[in-house]
C-alpha positions as a Markdown table, in Angstrom:
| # | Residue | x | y | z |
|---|---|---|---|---|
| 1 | Unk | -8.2 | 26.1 | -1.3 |
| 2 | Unk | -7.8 | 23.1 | -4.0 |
| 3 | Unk | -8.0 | 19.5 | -2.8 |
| 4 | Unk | -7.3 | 16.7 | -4.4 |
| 5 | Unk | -10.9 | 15.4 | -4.7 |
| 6 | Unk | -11.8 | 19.1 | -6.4 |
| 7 | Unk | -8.8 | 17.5 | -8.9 |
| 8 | Unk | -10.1 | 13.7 | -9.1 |
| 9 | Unk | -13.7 | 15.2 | -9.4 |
| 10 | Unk | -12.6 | 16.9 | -12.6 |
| 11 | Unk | -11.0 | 14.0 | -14.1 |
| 12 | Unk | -13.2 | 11.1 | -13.5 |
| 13 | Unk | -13.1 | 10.7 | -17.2 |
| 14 | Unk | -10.2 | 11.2 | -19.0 |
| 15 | Unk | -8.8 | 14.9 | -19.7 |
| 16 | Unk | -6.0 | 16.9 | -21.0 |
| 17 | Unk | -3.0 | 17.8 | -18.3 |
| 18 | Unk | -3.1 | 21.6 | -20.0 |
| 19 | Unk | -6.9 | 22.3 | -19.4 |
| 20 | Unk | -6.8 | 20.9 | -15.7 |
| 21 | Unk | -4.0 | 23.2 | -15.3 |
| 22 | Unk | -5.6 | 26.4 | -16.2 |
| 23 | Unk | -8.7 | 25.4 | -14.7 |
| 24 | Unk | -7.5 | 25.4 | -11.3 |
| 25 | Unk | -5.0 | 28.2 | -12.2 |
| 26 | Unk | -2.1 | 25.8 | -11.7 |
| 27 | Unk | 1.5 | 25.9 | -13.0 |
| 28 | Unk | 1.8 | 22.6 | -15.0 |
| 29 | Unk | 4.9 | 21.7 | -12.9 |
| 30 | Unk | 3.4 | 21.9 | -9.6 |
| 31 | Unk | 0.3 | 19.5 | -11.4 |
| 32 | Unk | 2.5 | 17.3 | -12.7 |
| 33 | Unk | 3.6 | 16.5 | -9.4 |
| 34 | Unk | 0.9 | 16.1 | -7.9 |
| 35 | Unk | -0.3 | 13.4 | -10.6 |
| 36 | Unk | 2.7 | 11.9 | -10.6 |
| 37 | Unk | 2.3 | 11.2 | -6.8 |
| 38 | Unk | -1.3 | 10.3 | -7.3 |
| 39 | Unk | 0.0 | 7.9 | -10.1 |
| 40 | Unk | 2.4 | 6.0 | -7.8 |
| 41 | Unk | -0.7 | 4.8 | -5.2 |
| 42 | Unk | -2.9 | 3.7 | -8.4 |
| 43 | Unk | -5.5 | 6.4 | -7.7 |
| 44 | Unk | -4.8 | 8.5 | -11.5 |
| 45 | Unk | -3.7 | 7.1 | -15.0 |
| 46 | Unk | -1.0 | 9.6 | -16.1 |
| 47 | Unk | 0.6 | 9.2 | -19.6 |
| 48 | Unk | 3.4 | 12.2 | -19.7 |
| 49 | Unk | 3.6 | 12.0 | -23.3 |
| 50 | Unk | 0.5 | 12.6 | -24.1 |
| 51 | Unk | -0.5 | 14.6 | -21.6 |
| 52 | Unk | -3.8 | 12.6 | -20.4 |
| 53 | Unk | -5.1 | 12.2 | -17.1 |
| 54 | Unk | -8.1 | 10.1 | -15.5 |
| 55 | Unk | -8.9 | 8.5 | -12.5 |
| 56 | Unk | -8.1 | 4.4 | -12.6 |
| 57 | Unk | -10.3 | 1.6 | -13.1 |
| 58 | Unk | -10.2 | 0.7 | -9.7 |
| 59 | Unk | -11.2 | 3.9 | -8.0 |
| 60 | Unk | -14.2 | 4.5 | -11.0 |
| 61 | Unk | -15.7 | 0.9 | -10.2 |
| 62 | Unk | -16.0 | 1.6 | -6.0 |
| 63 | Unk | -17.9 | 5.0 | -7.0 |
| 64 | Unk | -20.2 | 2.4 | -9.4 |
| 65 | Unk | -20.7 | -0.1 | -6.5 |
| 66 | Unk | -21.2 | 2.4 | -3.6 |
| 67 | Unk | -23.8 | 4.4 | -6.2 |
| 68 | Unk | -25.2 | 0.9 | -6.7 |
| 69 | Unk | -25.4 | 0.1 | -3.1 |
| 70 | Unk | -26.4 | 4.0 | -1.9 |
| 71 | Unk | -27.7 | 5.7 | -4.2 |
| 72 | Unk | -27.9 | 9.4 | -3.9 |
| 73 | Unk | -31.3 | 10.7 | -2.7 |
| 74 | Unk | -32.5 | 14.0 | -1.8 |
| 75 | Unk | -35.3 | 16.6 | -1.3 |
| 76 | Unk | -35.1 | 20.2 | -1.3 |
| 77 | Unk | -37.5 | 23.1 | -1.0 |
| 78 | Unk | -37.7 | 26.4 | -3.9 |
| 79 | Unk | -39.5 | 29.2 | -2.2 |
| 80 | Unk | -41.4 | 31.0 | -4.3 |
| 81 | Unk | -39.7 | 33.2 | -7.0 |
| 82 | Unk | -36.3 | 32.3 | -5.4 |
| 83 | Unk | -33.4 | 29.9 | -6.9 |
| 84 | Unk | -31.5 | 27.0 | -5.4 |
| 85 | Unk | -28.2 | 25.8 | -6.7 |
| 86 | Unk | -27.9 | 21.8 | -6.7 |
| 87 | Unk | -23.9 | 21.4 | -7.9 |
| 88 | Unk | -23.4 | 23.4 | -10.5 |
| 89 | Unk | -27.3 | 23.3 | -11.4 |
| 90 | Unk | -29.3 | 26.7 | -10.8 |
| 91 | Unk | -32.5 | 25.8 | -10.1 |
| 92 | Unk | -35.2 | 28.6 | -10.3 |
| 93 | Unk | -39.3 | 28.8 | -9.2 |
| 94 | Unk | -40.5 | 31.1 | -11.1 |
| 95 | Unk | -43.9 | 30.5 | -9.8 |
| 96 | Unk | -46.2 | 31.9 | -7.2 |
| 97 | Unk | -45.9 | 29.2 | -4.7 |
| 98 | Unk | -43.4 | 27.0 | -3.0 |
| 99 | Unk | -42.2 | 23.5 | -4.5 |
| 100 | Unk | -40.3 | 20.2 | -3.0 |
| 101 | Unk | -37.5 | 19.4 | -5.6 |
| 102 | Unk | -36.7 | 15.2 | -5.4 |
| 103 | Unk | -33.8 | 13.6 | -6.5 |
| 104 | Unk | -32.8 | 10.5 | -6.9 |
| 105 | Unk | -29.2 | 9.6 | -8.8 |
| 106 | Unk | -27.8 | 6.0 | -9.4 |
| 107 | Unk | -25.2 | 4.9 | -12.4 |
| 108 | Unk | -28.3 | 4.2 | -14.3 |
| 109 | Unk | -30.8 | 5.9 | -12.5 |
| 110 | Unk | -31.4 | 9.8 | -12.8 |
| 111 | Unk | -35.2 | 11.0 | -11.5 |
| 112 | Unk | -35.9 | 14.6 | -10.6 |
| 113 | Unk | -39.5 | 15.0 | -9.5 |
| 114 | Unk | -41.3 | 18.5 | -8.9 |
| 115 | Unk | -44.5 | 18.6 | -6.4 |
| 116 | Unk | -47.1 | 21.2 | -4.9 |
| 117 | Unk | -45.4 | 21.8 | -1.2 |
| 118 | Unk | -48.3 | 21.0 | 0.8 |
């Protein structure tokens, strides 16, 4: 079922009203409503006329402070000749033995280390 973070995920940058609405198989009315609402507590930037959306200043600058302060960091295990998905990343070992997978993401920060498991 669509939340409204699956909606304010997709706009964190500024889109077009008509591709959000076919991307979550939406009837434009029913998404300009919910904007509109979303508009009203500052949490989305809507301009009807042009049809743009994205999230507001406010809201972007937390998720660069908390990122700042908590940085996301995380380790995962690829079994041998098997695939993890990370997102909307597949990730695939295409080698004879098993490897830890590291991240690390920050606003500036992106690191993605691969190691022997072992």
């Amino acid at each position: 079922m669509l939340s409204i973070v699956d909606i304010l995920m997709e706009i964190r940058e500024e889109c077009d009203i008509k591709s959000l609405a076919e991307k979550f198989n939406l009837k434009m009315e029913r998404l300009e409503e919910i904007l509109r609402c979303l508009s009203e507590y500052n949490i989305v930037e809507y301009e009807r006329q042009t049809g743009k959306v994205r999230t507001s200043k406010w809201l972007s600058e937390i998720e660069v402070k908390i990122e700042e302060v908590n940085p996301v960091v995380g380790a995962m295990i690829i079994p041998r000749n098997q695939k993890v998905r990370l997102q909307e990343i597949t990730i695939e070992n295409f080698t004879d033995m098993d490897l830890e997978l590291n991240v690390r993401f920050g606003p500036k920060l992106k690191e993605i280390a691969i190691c022997k498991l072992g």
